[in-house]
Structures are given as structure tokens and as C-alpha cells.
N, CA, C and O atoms as CSV, one atom per row, in Angstrom:
chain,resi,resn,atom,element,x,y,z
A,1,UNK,N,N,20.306,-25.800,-1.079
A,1,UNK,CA,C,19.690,-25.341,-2.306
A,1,UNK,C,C,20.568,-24.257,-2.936
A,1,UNK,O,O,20.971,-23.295,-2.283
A,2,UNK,N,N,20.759,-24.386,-3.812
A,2,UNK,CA,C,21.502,-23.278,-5.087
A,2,UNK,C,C,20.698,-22.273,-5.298
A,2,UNK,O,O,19.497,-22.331,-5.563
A,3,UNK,N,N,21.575,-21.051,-5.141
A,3,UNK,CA,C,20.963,-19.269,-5.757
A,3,UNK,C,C,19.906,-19.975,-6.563
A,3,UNK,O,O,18.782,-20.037,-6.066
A,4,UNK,N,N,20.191,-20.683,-8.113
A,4,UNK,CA,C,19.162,-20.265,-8.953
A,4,UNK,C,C,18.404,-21.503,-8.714
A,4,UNK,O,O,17.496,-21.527,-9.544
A,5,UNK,N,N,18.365,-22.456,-8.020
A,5,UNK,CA,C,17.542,-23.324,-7.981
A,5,UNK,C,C,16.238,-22.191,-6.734
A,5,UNK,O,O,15.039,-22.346,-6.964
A,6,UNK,N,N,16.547,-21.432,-5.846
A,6,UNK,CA,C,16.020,-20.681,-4.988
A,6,UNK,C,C,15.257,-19.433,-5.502
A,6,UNK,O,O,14.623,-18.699,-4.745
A,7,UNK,N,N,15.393,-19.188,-7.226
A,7,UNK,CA,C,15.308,-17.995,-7.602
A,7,UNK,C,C,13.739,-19.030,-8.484
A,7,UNK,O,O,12.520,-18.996,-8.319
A,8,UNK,N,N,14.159,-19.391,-8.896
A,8,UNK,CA,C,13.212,-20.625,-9.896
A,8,UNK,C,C,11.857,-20.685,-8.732
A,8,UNK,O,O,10.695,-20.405,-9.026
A,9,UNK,N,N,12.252,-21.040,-7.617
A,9,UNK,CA,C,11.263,-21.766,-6.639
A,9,UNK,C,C,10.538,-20.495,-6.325
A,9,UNK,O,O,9.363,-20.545,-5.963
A,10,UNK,N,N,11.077,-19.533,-6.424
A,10,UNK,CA,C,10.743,-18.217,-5.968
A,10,UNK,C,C,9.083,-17.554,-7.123
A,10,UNK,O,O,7.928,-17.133,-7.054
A,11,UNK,N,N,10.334,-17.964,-8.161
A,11,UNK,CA,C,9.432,-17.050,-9.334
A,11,UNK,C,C,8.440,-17.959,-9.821
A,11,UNK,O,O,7.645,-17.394,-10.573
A,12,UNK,N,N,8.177,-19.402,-9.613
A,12,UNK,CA,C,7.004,-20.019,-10.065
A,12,UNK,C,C,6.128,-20.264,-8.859
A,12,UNK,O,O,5.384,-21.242,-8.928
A,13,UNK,N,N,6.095,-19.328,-7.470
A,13,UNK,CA,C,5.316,-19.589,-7.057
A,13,UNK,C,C,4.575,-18.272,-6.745
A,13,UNK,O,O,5.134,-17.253,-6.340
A,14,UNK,N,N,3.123,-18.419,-7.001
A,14,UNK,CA,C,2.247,-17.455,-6.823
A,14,UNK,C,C,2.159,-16.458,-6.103
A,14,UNK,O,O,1.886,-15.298,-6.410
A,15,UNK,N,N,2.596,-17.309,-4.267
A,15,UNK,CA,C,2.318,-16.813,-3.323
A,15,UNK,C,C,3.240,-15.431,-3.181
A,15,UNK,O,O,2.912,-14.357,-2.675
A,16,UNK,N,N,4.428,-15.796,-3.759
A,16,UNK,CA,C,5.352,-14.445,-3.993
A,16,UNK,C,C,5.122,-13.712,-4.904
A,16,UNK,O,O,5.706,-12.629,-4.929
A,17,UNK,N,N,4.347,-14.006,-5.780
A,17,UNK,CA,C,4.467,-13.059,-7.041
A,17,UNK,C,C,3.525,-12.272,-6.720
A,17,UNK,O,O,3.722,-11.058,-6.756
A,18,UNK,N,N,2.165,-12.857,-6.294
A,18,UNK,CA,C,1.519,-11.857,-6.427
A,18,UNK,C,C,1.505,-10.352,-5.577
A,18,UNK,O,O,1.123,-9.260,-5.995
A,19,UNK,N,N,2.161,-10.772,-4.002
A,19,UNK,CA,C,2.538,-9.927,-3.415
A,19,UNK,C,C,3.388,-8.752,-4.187
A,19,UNK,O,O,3.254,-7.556,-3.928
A,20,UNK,N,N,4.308,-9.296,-5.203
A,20,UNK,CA,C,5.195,-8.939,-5.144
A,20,UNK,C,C,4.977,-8.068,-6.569
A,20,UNK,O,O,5.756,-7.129,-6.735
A,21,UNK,N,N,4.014,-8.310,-7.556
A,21,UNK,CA,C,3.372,-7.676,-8.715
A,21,UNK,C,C,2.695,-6.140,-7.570
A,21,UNK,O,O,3.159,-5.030,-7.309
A,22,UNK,N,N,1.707,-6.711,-7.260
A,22,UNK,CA,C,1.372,-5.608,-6.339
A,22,UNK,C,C,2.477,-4.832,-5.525
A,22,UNK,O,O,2.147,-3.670,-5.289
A,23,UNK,N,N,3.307,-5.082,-5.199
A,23,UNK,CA,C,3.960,-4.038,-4.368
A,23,UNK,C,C,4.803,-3.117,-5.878
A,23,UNK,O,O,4.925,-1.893,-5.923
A,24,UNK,N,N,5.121,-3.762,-6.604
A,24,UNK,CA,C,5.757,-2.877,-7.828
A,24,UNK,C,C,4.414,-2.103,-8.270
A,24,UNK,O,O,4.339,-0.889,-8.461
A,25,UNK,N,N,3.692,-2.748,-8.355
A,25,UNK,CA,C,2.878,-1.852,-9.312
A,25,UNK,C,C,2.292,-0.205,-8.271
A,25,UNK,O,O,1.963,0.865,-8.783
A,26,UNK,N,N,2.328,-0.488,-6.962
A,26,UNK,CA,C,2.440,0.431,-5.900
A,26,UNK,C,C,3.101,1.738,-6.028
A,26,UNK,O,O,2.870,2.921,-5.780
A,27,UNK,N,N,4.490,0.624,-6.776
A,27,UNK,CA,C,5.623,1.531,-6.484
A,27,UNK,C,C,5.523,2.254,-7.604
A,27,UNK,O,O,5.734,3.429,-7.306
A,28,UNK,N,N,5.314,2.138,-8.699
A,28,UNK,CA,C,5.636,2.876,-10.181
A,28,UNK,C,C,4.273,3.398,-10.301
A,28,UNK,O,O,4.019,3.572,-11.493
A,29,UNK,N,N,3.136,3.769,-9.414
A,29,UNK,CA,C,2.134,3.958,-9.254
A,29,UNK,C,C,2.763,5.885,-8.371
A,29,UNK,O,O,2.767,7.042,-8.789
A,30,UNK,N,N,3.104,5.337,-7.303
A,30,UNK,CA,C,3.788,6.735,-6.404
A,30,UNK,C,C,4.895,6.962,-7.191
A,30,UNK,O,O,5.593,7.664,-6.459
A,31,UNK,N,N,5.367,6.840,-8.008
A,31,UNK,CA,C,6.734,7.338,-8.719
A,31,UNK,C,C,5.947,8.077,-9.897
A,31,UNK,O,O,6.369,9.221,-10.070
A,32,UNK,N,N,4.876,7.690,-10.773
A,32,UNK,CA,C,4.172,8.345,-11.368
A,32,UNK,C,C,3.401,9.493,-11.055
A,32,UNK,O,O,3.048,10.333,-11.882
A,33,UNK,N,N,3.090,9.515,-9.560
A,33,UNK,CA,C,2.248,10.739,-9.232
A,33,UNK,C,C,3.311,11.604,-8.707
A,33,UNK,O,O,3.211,12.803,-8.971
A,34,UNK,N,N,4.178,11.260,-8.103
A,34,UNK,CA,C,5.224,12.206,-7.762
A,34,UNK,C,C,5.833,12.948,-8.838
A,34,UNK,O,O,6.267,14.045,-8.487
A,35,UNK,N,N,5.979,12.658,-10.016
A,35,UNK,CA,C,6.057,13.207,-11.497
A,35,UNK,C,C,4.911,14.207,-11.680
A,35,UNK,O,O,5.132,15.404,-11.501
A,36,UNK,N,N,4.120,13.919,-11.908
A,36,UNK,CA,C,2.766,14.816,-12.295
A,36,UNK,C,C,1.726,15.308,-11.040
A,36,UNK,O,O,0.526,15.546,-11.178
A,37,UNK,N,N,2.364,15.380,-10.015
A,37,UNK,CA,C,1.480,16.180,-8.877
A,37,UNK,C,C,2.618,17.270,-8.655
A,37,UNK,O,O,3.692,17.545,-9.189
A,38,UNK,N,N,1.661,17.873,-7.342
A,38,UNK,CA,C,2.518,19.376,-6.680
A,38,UNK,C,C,3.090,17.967,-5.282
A,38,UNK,O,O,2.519,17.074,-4.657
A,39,UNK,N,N,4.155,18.386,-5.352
A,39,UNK,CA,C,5.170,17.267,-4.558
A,39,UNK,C,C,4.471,17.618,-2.471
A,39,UNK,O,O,4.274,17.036,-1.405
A,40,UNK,N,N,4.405,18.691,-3.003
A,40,UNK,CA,C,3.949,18.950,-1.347
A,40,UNK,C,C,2.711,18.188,-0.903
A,40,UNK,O,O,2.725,17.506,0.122
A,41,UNK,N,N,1.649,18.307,-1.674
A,41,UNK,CA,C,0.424,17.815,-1.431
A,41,UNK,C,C,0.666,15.678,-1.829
A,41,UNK,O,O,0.320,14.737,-1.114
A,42,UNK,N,N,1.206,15.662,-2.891
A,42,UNK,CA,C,1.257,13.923,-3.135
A,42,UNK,C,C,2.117,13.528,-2.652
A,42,UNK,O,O,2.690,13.005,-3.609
A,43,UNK,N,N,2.768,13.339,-1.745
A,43,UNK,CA,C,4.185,12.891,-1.066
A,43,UNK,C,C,3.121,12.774,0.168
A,43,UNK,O,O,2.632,11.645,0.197
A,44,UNK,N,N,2.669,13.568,1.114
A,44,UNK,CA,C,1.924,13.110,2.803
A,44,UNK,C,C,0.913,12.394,2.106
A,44,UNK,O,O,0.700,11.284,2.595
A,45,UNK,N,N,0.007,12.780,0.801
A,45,UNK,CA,C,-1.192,11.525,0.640
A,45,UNK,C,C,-0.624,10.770,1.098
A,45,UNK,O,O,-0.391,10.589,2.293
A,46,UNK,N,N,-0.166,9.948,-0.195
A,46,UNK,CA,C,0.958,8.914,-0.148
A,46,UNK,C,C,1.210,7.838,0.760
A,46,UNK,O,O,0.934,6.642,0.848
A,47,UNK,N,N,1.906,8.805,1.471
A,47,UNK,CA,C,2.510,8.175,2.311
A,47,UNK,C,C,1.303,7.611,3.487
A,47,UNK,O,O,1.067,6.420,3.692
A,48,UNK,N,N,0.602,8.805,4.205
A,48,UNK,CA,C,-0.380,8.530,4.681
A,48,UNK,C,C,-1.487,7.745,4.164
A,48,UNK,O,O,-2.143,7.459,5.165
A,49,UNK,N,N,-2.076,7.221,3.102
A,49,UNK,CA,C,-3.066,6.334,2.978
A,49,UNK,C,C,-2.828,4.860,2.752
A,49,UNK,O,O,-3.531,3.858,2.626
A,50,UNK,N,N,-1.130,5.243,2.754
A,50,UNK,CA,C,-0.338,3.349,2.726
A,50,UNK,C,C,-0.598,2.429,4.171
A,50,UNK,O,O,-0.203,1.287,4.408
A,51,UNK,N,N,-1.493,3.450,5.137
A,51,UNK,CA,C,-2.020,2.626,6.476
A,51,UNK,C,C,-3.404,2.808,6.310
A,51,UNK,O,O,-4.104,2.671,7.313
A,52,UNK,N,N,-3.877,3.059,5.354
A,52,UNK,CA,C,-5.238,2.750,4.849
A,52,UNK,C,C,-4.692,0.950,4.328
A,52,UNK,O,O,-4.646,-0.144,4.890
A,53,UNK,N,N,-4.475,1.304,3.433
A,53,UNK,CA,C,-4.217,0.317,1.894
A,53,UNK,C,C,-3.510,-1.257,3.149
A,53,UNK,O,O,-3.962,-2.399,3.234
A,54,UNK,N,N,-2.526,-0.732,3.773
A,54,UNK,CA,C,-2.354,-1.866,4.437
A,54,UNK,C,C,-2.937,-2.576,5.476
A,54,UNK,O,O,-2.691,-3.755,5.731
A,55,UNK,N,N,-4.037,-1.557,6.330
A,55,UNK,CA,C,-5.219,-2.095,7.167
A,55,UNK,C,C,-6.579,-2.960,5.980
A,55,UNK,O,O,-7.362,-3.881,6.215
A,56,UNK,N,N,-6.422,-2.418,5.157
A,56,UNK,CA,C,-7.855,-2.597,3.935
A,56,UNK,C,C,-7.327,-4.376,3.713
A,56,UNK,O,O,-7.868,-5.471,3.868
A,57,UNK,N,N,-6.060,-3.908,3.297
A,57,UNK,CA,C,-5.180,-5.535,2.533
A,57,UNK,C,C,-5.164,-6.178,4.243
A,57,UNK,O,O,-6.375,-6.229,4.463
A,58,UNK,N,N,-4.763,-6.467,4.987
A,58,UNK,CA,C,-5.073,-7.376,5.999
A,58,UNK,C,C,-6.709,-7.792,6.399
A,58,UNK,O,O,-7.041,-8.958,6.613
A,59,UNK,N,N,-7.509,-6.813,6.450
A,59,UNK,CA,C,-8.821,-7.056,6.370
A,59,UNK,C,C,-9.547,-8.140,5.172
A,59,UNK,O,O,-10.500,-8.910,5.287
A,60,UNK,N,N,-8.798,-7.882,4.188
A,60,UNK,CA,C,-9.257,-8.659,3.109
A,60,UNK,C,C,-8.608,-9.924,3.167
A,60,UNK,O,O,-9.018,-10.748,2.350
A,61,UNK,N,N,-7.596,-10.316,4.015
A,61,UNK,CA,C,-6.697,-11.838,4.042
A,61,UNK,C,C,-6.821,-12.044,5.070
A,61,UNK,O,O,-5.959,-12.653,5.703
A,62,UNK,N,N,-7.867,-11.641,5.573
A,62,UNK,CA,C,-8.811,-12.343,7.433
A,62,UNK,C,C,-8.373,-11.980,8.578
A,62,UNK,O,O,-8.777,-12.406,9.660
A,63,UNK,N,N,-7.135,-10.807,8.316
A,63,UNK,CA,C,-6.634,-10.423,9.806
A,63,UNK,C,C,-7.856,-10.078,10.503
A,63,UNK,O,O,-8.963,-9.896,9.996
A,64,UNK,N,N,-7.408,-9.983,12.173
A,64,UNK,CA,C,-8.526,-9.562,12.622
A,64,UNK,C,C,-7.743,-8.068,13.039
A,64,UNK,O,O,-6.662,-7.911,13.607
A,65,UNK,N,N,-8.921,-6.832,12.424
A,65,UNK,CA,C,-8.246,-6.103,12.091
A,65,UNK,C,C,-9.619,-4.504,12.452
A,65,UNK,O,O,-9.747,-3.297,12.250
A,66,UNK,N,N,-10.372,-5.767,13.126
A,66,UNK,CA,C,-11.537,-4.464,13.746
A,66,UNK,C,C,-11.605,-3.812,15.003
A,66,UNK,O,O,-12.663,-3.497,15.548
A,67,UNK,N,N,-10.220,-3.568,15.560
A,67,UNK,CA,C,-10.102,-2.559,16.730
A,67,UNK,C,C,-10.385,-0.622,16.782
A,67,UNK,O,O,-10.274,0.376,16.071
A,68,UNK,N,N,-10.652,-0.894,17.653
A,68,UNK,CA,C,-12.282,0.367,17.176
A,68,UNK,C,C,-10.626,1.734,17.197
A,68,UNK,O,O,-10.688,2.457,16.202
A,69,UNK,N,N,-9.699,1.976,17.880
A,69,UNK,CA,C,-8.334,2.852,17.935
A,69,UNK,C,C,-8.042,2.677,16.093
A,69,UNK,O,O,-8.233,3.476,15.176
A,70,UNK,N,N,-7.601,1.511,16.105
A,70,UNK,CA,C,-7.110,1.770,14.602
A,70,UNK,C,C,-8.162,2.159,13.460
A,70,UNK,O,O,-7.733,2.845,12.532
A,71,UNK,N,N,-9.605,1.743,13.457
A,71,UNK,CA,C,-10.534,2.040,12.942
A,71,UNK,C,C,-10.435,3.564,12.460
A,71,UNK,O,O,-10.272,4.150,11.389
A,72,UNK,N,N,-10.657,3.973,14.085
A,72,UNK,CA,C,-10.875,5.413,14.156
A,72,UNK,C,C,-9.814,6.031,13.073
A,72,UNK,O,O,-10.100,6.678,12.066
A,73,UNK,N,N,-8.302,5.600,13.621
A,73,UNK,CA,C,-7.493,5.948,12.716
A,73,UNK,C,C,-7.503,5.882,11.481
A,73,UNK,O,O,-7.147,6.849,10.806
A,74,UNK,N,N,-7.775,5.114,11.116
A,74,UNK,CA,C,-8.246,5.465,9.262
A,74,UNK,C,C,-9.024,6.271,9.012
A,74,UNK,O,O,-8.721,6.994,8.064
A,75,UNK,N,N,-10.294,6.528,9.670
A,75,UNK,CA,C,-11.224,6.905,9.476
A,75,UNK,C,C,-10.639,9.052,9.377
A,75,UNK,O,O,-10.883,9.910,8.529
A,76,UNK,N,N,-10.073,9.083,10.317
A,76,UNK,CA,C,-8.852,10.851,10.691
A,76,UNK,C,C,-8.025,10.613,9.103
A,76,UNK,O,O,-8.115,11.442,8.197
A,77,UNK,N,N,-7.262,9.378,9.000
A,77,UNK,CA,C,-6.818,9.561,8.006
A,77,UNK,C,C,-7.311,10.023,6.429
A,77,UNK,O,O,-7.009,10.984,5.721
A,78,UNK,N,N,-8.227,8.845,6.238
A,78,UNK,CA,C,-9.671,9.300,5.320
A,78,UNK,C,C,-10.002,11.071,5.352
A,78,UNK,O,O,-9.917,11.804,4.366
A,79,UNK,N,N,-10.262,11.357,6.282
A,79,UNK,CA,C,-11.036,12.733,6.275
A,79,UNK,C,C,-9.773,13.560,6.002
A,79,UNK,O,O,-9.747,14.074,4.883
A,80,UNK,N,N,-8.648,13.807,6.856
A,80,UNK,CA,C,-7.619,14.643,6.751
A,80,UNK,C,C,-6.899,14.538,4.860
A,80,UNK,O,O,-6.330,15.416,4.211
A,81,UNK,N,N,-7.232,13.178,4.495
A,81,UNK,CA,C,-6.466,13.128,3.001
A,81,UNK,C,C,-8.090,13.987,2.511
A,81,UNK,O,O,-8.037,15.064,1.916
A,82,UNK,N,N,-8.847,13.618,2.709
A,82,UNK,CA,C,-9.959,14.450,1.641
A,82,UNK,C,C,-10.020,16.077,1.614
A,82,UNK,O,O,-10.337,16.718,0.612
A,83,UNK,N,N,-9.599,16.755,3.111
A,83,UNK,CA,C,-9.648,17.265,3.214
A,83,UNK,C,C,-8.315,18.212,2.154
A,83,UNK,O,O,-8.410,19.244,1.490
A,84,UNK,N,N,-7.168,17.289,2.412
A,84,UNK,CA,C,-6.256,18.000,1.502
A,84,UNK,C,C,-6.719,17.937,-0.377
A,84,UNK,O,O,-6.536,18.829,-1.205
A,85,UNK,N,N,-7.044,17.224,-0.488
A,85,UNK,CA,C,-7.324,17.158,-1.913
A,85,UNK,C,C,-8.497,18.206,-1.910
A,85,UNK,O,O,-8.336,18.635,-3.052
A,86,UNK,N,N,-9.508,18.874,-1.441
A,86,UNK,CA,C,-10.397,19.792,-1.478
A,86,UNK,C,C,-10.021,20.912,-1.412
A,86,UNK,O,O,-10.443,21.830,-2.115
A,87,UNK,N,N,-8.583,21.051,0.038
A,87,UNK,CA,C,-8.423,22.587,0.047
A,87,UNK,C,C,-7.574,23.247,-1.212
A,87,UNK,O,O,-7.406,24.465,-1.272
């Protein structure tokens, strides 16, 4: 198969795009708050609730994804990000 015959197959199929809309829009999402936040506090959100967002997104595409360790872990994560946005 040819580069652009591979690029074609690429871009008319859903299964990539949509991943792939979402991960940009992610990205220019944290590039925007890193602009208009205090860098100290939006940089660990960030970074830290992207194992929220990626436990949430496997949960929603049927992983099995209810182990009570990682649970918990979101759950520390959850509280510790709220906690920073409060103090």
C-alpha cells in the first residue's frame, strides 16, 4: 500500500478519527489552560486527572475496569484535585 493510499484509508475511517478529534481537542484544551491559569496549580491538575479521564474512557468502551485499588485511586485523585482547586 502507498503513503497516500494509507493516509486516505486512515482519514475516512471513523475509528481513527474520532479517537483522534478527541485527543486534539484534549490537547488545545491543556494548552489553553496553561495560558490562562497559575502554571503551578494547572499543570499537576492536568496531568493528574488524565488517569481519571482515561479510567472513565475505558469504562465507557466496556473495559473491565472495576478493581476496587484503581477505584480507590481515582477516587484520592478526585479529592486531592478538589482539594487543590479549594485551597
Amino acid at each position: 500500500m502507498r503513503p497516500s493510499q494509507q493516509w486516505t484509508a486512515l482519514l475516512t475511517n471513523w475509528r481513527y478519527l474520532v479517537p483522534l478529534a478527541l485527543n486534539l481537542c484534549g490537547s488545545a484544551a491543556f494548552v489553553k489552560t496553561l495560558q490562562e491559569a497559575d502554571l503551578a496549580l494547572a499543570s499537576p491538575m492536568v496531568n493528574s486527572l488524565t488517569l481519571a479521564v482515561t479510567w472513565l474512557t475505558g469504562w465507557l468502551l466496556g473495559e473491565n475496569v472495576t478493581d476496587a485499588r484503581t477505584t480507590t485511586g481515582i477516587l484520592l485523585v478526585g479529592a486531592g484535585s478538589f482539594l487543590c482547586m479549594t485551597a
